[in-house]
Each structure stands twice: as structure tokens, then as C-alpha cells.
C-alpha positions in Angstrom: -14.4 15.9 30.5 -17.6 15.2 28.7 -16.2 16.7 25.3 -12.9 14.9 25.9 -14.5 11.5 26.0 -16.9 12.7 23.2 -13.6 13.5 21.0 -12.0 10.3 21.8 -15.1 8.1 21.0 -15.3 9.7 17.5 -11.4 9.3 17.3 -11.8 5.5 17.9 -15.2 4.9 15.6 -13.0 6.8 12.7 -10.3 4.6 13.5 -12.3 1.7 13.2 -13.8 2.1 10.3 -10.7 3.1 8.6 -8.8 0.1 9.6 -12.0 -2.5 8.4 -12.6 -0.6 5.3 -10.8 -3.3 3.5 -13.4 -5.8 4.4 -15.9 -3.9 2.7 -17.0 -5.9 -0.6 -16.0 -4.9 -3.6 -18.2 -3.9 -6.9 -17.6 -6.3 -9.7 -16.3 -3.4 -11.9 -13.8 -1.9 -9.5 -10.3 -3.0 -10.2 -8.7 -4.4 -7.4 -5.1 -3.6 -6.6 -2.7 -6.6 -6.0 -0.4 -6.3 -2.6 2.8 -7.6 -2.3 4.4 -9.9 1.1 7.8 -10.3 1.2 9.3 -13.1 3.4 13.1 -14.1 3.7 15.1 -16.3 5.9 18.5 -18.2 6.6 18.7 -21.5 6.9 21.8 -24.4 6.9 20.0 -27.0 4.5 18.8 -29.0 7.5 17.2 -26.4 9.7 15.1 -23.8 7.8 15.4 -21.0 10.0 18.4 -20.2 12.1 19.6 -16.5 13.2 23.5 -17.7 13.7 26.1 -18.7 11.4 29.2 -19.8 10.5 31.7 -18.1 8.5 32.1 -20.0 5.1 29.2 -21.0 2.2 27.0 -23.5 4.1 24.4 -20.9 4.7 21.0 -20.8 2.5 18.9 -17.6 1.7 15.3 -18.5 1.1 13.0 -15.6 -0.1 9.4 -15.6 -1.2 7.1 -12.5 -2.9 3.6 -13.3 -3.0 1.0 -10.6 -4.8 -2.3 -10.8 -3.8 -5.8 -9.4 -4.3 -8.3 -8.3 -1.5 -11.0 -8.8 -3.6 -11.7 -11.5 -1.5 -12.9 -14.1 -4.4 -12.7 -11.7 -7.5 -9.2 -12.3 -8.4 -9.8 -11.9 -12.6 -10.6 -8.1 -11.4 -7.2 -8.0 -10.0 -5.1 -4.8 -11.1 -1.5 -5.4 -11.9 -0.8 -2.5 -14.3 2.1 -0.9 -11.5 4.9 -2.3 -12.4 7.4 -3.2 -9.4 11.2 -4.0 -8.9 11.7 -6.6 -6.1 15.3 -6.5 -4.4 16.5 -9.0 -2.3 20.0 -9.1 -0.5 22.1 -8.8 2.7 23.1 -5.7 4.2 26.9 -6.2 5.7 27.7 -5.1 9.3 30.3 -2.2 7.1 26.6 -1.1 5.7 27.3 -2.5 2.1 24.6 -4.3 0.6 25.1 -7.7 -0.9 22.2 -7.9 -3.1 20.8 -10.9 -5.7 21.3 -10.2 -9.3 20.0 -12.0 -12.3 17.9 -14.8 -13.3 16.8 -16.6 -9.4 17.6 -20.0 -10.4 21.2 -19.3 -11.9 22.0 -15.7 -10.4 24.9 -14.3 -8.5 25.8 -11.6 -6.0 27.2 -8.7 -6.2 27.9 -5.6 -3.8 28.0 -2.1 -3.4 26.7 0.6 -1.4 22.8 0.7 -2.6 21.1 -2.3 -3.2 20.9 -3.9 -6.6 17.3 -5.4 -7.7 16.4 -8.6 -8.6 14.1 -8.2 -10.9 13.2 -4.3 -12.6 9.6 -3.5 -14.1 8.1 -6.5 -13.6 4.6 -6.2 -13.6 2.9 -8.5 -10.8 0.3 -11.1 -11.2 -1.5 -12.9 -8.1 0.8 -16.0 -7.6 3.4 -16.6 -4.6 7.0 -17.2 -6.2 9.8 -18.8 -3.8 13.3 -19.0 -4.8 16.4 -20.3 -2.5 20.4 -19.4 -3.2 23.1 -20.4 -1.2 25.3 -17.8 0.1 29.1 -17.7 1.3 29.5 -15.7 4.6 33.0 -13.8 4.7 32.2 -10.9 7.2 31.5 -11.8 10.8 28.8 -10.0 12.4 25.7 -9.0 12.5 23.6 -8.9 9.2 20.8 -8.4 8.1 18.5 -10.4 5.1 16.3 -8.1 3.6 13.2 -8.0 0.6 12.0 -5.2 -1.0 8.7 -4.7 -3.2 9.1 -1.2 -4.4 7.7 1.4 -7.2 9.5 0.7 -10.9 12.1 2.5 -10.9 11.9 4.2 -7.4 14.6 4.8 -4.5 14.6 0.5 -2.2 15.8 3.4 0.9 12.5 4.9 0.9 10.2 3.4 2.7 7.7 5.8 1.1 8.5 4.2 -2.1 7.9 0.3 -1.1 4.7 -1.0 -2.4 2.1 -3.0 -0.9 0.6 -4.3 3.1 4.0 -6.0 3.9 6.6 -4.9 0.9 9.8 -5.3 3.4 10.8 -8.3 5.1 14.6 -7.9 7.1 16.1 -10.6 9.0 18.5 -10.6 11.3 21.7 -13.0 10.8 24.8 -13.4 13.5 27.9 -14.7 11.6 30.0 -15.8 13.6 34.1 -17.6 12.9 34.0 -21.5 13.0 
């Protein structure tokens, strides 16, 4: 029993130290890699989070990306030579994607079976950018809101591809008839 409870104590002190090796200070000459958060919601332009919704175009889509260093206060050593591509969407209850296309401010939907990206290659600086669109629900169901910080150029289905602590955010959406 002794070598059990030897094993495990080792097992935890290597967890530990794993899991605060991020809080270790960094050297001044160390490049520091930028992570990516991904948030997105629904909302109805008065309440800015709901999980139900009518059928029809009175539903809003709010998504923000935020790329950030862990260098604690050294942020001009900040590393943001990976480039990413950042989708952001709807996956339909048929399993289509509706994803966000274009410019945020003036861009449009489209769908197909794989997701479309947002924005391709773009390579990250430490900032949080928030963009809103308002989209028109035609399927009832369940749906689901997604953003997605992945590789340039690699496969949004892998989750082996998605970059950064918290690169996915999904969120669940009930659209239901009037």
C-alpha cells in the first residue's frame, strides 16, 4: 500500500507543477505565445443572452475573440507570428453549418456542410475584437452557435487543430415556431 500511495503522491506533485507551470515568470528574451478565447451568444436586442427563439430574423449573434499573452505584464514580447483563421457560425439541427462570411460589419451567411471562416491567415495581436450580426432563423430546433480559433489553413472539425486555452466556444440555441 505504501508504494501505491508513494506513486500517487508523485502522480499529484507532477500534476501540480504541470498545471502552475504557466505562472512561472517569464525571461525578458522569451517570446511569449498569444492565446486565443472565443465567446458567442444569442440574444433578441433587449436581452443579451437567451437559449430560445423564435422562428424569423429578430435574433442577434454576438461573438468576441480576444488574443492574449501570459506574460503577465510583458505584452511587447508577445509572439504572434502563427497565423490563425477564426470561424464563426451556426450548426443547423440537419448538421449544415451556417457560417459568417466576409467583412464583420457588412458580411453575410452562407451554408454548406463544413464551416466557412471568417477571417483566413490573420495573424493575431493582443486586443479583444467584438462584432454582433443579426440572424434570420428558418429551421426550428435545436442549434447550436459556435467560434473557432484554429491553425491557418487547418481542418475547424479537429479539435487537434484549434489554437489556443479556450479556441471553441458553442452555444446552444432552441428555435422554436412563433
Amino acid at each position: 500500500m505504501t508504494m501505491v500511495r508513494a506513486r500517487a503522491a508523485t502522480l499529484a506533485f507532477v500534476t501540480c507543477v504541470a498545471a502552475t507551470s504557466w505562472l512561472l515568470p517569464v525571461t525578458a528574451s522569451a517570446a511569449i505565445p498569444l492565446q486565443s478565447f472565443v465567446t458567442v451568444t444569442a440574444g433578441n436586442g433587449f436581452v443579451p443572452s437567451i437559449h430560445t427563439a423564435p422562428l424569423g430574423p429578430f435574433t442577434v449573434m454576438e461573438v468576441a475573440v480576444e488574443f492574449a499573452s501570459f506574460g503577465f505584464l510583458d505584452v511587447p514580447n508577445a509572439d504572434s507570428v502563427f497565423a490563425v483563421d477564426v470561424y464563426v457560425g451556426m450548426i443547423l439541427p440537419d448538421g449544415r453549418f451556417v457560417s459568417w462570411v466576409g467583412d464583420p460589419f457588412g458580411s453575410s451567411f452562407v451554408t454548406g456542410p463544413a464551416p466557412a471562416p471568417l477571417f483566413v491567415g490573420v495573424v493575431p495581436s493582443v486586443g479583444k475584437y467584438h462584432a454582433y450580426r443579426w440572424l434570420t432563423l428558418t429551421t426550428p430546433g435545436w442549434c447550436v452557435l459556435y467560434g473557432l480559433v484554429v491553425r491557418a489553413g487547418a481542418n475547424p472539425l479537429d479539435p487537434r487543430e484549434w489554437a489556443g486555452w479556450n479556441p471553441a466556444a458553442f452555444y446552444p440555441l432552441l428555435v422554436v415556431p412563433k
